[in-house]
C-alpha positions as CSV (number, residue, x, y, z in Angstrom):
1,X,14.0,43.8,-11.1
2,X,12.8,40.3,-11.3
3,X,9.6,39.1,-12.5
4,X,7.7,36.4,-13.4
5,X,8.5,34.1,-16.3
6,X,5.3,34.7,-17.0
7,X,5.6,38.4,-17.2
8,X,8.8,38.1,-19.2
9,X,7.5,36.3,-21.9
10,X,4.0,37.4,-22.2
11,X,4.0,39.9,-25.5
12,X,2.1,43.0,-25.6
13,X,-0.7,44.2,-27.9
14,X,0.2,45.2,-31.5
15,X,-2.9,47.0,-31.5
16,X,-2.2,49.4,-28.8
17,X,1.6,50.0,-30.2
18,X,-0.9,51.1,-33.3
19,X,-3.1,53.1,-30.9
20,X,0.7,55.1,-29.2
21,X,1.3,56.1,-32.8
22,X,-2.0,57.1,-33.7
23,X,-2.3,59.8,-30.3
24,X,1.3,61.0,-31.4
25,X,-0.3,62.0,-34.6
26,X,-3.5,63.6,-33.2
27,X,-1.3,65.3,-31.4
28,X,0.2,66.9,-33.5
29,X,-3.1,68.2,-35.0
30,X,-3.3,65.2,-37.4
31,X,-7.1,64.3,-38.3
32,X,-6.4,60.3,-38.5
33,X,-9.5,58.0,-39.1
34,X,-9.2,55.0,-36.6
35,X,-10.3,52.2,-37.9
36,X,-8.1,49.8,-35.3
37,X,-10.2,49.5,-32.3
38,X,-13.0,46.6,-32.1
39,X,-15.3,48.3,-29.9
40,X,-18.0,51.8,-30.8
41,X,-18.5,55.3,-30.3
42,X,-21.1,56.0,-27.9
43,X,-21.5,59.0,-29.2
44,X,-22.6,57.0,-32.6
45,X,-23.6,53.9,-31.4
46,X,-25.1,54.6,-27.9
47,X,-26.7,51.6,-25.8
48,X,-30.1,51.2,-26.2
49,X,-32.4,53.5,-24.2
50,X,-34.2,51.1,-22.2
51,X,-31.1,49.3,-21.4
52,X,-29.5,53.0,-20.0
53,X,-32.8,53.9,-18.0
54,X,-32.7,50.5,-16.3
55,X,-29.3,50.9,-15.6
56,X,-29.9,54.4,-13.7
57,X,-32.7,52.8,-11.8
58,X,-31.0,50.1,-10.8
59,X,-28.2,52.3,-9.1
60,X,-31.2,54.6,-7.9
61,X,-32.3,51.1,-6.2
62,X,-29.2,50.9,-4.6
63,X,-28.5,47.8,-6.5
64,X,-24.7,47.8,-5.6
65,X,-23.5,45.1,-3.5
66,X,-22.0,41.7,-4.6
67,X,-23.9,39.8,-7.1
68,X,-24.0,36.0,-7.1
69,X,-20.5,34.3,-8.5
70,X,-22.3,32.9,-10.9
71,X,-24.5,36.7,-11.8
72,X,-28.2,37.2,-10.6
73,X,-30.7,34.3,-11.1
74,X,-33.5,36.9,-13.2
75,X,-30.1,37.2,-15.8
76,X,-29.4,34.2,-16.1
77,X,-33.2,33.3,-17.1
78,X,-33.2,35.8,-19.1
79,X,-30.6,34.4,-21.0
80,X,-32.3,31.1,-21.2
81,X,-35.0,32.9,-22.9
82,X,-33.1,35.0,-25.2
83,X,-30.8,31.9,-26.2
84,X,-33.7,29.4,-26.4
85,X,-36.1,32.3,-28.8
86,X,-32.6,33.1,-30.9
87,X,-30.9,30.3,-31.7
88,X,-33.2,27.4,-30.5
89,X,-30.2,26.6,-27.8
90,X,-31.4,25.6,-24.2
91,X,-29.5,26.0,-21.0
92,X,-30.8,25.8,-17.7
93,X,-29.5,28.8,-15.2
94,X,-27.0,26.4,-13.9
95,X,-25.5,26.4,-17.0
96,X,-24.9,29.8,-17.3
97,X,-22.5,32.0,-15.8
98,X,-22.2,36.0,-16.2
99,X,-19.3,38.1,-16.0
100,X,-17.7,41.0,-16.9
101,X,-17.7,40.7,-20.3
102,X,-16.3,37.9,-22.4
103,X,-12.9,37.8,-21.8
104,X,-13.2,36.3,-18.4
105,X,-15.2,33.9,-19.8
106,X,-12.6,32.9,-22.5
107,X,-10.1,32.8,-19.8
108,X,-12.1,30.9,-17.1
109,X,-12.6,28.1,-19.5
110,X,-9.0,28.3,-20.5
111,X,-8.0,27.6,-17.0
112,X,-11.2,25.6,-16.7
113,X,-10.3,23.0,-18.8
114,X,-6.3,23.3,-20.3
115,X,-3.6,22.1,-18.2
116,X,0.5,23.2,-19.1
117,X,1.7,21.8,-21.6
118,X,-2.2,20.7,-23.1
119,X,-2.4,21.5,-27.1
120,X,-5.3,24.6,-28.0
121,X,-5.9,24.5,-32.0
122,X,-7.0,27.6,-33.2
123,X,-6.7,29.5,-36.6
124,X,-5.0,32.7,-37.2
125,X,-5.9,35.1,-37.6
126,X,-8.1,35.1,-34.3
127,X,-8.7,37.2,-31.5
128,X,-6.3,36.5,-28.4
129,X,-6.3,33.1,-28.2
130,X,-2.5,33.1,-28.4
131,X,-2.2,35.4,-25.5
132,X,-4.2,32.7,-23.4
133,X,-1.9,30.1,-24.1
134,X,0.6,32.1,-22.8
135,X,-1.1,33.0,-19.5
136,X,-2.2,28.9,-19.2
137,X,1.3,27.4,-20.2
138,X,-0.7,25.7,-23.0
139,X,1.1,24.5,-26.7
140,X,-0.1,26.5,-29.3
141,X,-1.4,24.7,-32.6
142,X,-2.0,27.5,-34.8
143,X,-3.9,26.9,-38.6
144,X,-3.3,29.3,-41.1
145,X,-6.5,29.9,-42.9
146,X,-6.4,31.3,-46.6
147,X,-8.4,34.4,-48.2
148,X,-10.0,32.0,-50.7
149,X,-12.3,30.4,-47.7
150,X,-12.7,34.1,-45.9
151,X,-9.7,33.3,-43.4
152,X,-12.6,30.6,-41.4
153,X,-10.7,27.1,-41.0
154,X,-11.7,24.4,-43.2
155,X,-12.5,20.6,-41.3
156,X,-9.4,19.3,-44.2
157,X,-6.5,22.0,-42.2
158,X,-7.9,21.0,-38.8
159,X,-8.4,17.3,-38.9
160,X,-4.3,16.9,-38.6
161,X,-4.0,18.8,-35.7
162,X,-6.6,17.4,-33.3
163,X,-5.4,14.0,-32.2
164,X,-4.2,14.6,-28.8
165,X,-5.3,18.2,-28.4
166,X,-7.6,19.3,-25.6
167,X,-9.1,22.5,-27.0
168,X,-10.2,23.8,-30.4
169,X,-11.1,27.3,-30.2
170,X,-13.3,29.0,-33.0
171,X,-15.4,32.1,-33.5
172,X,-18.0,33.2,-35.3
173,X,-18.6,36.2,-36.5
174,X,-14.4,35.9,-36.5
175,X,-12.9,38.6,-35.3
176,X,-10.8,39.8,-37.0
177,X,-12.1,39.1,-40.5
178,X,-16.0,39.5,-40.0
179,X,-16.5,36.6,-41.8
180,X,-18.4,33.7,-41.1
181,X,-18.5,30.1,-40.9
182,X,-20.9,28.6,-43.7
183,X,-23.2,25.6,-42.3
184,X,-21.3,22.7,-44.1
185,X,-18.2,23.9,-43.2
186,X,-18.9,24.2,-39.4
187,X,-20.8,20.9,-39.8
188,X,-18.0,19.1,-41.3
189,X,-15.1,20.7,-37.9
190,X,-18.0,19.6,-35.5
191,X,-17.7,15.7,-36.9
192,X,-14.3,15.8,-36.9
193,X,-14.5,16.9,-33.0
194,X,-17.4,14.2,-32.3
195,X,-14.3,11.2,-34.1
196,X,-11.9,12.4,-32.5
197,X,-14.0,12.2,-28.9
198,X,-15.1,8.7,-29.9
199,X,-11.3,7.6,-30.2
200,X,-10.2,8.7,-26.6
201,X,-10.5,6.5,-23.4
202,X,-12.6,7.3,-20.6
203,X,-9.4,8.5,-18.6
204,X,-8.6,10.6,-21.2
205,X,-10.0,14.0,-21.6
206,X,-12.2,15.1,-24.6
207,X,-11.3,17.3,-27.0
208,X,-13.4,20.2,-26.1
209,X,-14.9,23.1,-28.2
210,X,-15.0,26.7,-27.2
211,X,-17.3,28.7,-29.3
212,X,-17.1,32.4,-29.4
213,X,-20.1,33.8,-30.7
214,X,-20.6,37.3,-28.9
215,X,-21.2,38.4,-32.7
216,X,-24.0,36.2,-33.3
217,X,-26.6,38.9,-33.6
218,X,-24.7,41.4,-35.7
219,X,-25.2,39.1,-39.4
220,X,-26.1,41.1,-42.9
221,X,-27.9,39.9,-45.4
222,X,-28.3,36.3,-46.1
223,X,-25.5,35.5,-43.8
224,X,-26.6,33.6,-40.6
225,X,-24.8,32.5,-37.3
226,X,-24.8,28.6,-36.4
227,X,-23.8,27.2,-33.6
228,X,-22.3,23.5,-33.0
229,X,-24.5,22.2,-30.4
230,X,-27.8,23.2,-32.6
231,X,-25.6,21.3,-35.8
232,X,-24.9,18.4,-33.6
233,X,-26.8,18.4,-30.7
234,X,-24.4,15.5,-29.3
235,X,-21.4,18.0,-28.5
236,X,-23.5,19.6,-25.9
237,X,-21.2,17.7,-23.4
238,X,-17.8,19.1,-25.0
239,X,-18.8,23.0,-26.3
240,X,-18.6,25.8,-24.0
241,X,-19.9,29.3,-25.7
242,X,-18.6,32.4,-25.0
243,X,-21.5,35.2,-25.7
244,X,-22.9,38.6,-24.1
245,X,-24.3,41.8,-24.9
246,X,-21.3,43.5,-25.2
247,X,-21.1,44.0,-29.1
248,X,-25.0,43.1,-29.8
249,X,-26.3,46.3,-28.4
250,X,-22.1,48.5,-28.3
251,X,-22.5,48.1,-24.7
252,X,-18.8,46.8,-24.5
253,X,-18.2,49.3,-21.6
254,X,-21.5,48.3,-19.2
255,X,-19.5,44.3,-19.1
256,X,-22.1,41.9,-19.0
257,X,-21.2,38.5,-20.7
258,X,-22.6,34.9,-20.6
259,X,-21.0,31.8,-21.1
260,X,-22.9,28.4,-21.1
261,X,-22.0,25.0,-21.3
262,X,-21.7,21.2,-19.6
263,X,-23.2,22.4,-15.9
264,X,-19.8,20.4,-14.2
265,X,-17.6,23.2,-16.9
266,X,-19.4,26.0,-15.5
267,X,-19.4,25.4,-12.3
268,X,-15.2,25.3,-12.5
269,X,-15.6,28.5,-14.5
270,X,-17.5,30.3,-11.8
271,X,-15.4,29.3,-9.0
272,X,-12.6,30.8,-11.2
273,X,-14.5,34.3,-12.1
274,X,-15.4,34.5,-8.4
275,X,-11.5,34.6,-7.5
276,X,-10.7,36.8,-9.7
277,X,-13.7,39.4,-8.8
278,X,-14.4,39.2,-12.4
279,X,-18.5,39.3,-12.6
280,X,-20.8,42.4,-14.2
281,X,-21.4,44.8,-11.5
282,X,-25.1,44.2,-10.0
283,X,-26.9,47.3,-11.3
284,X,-25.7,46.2,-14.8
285,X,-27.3,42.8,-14.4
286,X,-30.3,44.2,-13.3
287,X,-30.7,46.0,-15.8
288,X,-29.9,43.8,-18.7
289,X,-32.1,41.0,-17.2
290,X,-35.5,43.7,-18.0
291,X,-34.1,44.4,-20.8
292,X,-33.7,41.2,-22.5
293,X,-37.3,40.3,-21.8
294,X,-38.3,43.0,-24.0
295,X,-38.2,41.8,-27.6
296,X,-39.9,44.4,-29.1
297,X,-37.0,46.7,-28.3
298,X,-34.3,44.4,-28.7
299,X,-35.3,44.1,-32.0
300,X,-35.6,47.5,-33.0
301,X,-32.5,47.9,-31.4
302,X,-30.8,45.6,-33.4
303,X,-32.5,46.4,-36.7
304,X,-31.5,50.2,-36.2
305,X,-27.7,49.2,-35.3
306,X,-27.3,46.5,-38.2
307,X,-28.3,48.9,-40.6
308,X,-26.1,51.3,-39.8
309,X,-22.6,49.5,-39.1
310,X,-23.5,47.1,-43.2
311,X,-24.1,50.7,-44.7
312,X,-20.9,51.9,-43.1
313,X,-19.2,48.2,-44.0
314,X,-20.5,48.3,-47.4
315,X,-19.1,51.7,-48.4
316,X,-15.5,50.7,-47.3
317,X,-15.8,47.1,-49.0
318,X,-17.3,49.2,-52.3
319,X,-14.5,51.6,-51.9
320,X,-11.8,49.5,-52.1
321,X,-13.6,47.1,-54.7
322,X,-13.6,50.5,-56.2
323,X,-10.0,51.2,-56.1
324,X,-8.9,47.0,-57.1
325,X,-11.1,47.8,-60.3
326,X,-9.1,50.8,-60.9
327,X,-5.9,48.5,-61.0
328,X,-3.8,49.4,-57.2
329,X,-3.1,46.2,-55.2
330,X,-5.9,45.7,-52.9
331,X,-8.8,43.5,-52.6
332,X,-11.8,43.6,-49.2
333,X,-14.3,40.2,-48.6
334,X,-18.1,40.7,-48.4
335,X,-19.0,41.9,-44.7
336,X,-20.8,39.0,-43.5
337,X,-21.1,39.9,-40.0
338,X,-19.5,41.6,-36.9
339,X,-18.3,45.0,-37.0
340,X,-15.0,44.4,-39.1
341,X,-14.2,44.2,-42.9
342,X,-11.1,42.3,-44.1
343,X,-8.9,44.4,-46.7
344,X,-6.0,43.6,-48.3
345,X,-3.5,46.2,-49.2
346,X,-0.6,45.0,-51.0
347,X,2.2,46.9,-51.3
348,X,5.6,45.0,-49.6
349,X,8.4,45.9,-51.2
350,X,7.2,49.2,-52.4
351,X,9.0,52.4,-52.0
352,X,7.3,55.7,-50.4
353,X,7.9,59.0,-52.0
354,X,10.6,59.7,-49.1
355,X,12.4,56.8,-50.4
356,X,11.3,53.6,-47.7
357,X,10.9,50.7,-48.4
358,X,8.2,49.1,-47.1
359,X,9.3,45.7,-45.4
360,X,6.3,44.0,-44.4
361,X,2.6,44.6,-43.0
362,X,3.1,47.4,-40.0
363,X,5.5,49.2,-42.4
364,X,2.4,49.3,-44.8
365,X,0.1,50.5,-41.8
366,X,2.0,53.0,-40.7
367,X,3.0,54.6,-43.9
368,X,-1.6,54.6,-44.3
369,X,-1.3,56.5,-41.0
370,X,0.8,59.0,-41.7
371,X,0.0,59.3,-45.5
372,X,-3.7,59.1,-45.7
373,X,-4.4,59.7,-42.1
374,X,-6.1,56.2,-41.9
375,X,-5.3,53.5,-39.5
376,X,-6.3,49.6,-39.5
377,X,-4.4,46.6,-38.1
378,X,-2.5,44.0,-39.7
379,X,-3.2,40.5,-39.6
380,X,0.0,39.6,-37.8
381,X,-1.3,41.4,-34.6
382,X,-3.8,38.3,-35.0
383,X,-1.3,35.1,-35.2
384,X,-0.4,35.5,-38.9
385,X,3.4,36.8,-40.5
386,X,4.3,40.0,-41.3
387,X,4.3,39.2,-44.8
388,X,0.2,38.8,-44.8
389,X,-0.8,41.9,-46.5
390,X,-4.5,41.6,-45.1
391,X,-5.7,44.2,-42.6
392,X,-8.3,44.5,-40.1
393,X,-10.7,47.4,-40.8
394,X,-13.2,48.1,-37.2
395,X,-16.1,50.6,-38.3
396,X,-17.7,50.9,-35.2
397,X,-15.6,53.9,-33.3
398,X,-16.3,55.8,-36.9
399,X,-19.2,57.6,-38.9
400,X,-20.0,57.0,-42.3
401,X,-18.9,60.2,-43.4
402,X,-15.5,59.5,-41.9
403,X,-15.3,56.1,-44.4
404,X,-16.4,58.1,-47.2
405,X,-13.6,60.6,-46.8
406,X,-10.8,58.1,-46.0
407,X,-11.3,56.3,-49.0
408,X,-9.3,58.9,-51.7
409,X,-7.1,59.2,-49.4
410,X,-6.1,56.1,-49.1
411,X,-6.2,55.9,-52.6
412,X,-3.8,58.8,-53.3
413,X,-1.4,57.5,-50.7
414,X,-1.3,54.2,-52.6
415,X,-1.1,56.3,-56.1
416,X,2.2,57.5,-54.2
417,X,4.1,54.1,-53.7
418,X,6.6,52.9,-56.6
């Protein structure tokens, strides 16, 4: 049957091939930890308490019908004042657009602002952005980032890719490293973005920025988000951020995201989101709206979940600084933020104790899966080559206890390898 060319060429998720061979297994009776998915238990990590009542009530109110395109005007000033007391950033309510989570978003300003054949720069390993080149025709310009600067790209390996392109796309927390961009080094990409704009014609148009920071209030320790427009307040004309409370309070299921940006961009974006039906559903909005004006129980909110996902974080990172000591191949990065650790396991070209080889990245996954009952995903389901030995590690769909008792087993499955 013919189809689209489109729908030929678009490739599918590595992560759910993961997630086939992982229910195969449970099947089977297999206890597997599953550290793959980038989203929480809400059996661990429920949504805040105020945020579920409000939700009820609002369905109790019969708050059903169509929202606004552009989400409910009590949201949207809500998110003024939760972005203006957070992060110092200030967008009117006609800069702000709500939706069903941040994927629309991401896409909406994809199709916003990226014609076929347009460049998008982004680094790998990142979350998807490939997959929205392919659904916009757009050329992809993918940066490899190294270990040694926490997989964020460097202003030195973006500066020859920007002449000409139309989107840079970053994120921070990056997902899928949970590692963060340090100030200098975000200061010194959003300069190179402000030269490049000062080179182009007015018929020409700007490179612009899109800023994923849906992670922004999930940081540990020391570690703290910054933004480009509070940096340099003069790319407030070219960044559009993609945010929400999806991951902030594991509410990825209840689909309430904000974007905000040049008013002109956002108005595009909402025209888009409206066709494709993509806003939060009304009671949702609602809810969130109340329960963004009260701070007192966003922050203990926050406080409560932050502890919990660095304790659970900092176990697997000690764990497998644990086993590197004790001389096997791997190596983890300080969590900085997010809900992800970055591990490497090294073991290409090894042999399991049935005799196979292990060829490249999934090979390694797999064998964890079925060995030590313990699942992650591989870099190169995030833009990089199969030879990248560097894993995604998600905690928030697991307990504590569960990362305490992966860790020997992981640990004897390695002790297995020659």
């Amino acid at each position: 049957m013919k189809v689209s060319i489109l729908a030929q060429n678009l490739s599918g998720s590595e992560i759910i091939k993961i997630a086939g061979e992982i229910n195969e297994l449970k099947k089977q009776g297999q206890n597997i930890a599953n550290l793959t998915i980038g989203d929480f238990d809400s059996n661990i990590y429920p949504i805040p308490a105020e945020l579920k009542d409000g939700i009820v009530n609002a369905y109790n109110q019969n708050q059903t019908n169509y929202p606004p395109a552009d989400g409910i005007l009590n949201l949207r000033e809500s998110v003024f004042g939760f972005l203006k007391s957070r992060m110092c950033l200030e967008y009117a309510a006609n800069q702000i657009l709500i939706s069903g989570g941040s994927r629309p978003l991401i896409y909406s300003a994809y199709l916003a602002l990226v014609d076929p054949g347009d460049w998008v720069v982004f680094p790998a390993p990142s979350w998807n952005n490939n997959h929205y080149c392919d659904l916009t025709g757009a050329e992809p310009i993918i940066v490899e980032t190294r270990a040694e600067n926490n997989f964020m790209p460097t202003a030195e390996e973006l500066r020859p890719h920007l002449k000409g392109a139309t989107l840079l796309a970053l994120c921070s927390p990056l997902n899928p490293t949970g590692t963060m961009f340090s100030r200098k080094d975000l200061e010194e990409i959003c300069d190179l973005v402000i030269e490049e704009n000062k080179s182009r014609s007015a018929d020409q148009k700007p490179l612009y920025l899109l800023y994923d920071q849906i992670y922004s209030q999930l940081t540990f320790g020391e570690h703290e988000h910054y933004n480009p427009v509070t940096l340099r307040p003069e790319l407030k004309d070219y960044t559009v951020f993609v945010d929400g409370g999806s991951k902030c309070f594991a509410a990825t299921g209840v689909r309430v995201g904000w974007g905000f940006g040049p008013a002109a961009i956002i108005n595009n974006m909402k025209a888009i989101v409206g066709h494709m039906g993509a806003w939060a559903p009304k009671a949702e909005q609602v809810a969130m709206a109340e329960y963004l004006k009260d701070e007192a129980s966003v922050d203990t909110y926050l406080e409560q979940l932050k502890s919990n996902i660095q304790a659970s974080l900092n176990t697997l990172h000690q764990g497998f600084q644990q086993m590197k000591a004790e001389g096997l191949n791997v190596d983890s990065i300080e969590p900085m933020g997010a809900i992800y650790l970055t591990i490497k396991v090294d073991c290409i070209g090894k042999t399991t104790p049935h005799g196979t080889v292990l060829n490249n990245s999934a090979d390694v996954n797999f064998y964890l899966i079925k060995e030590a009952g313990a699942a992650f995903v591989p870099f190169s389901a995030f833009g990089t080559g199969e030879d990248v030995a560097w894993f995604r590690a998600s905690v928030g769909a697991s307990t504590l206890q569960d990362i305490e008792a992966l860790l020997p087993r992981v640990k004897a499955a390695l002790q297995k390898l020659s």
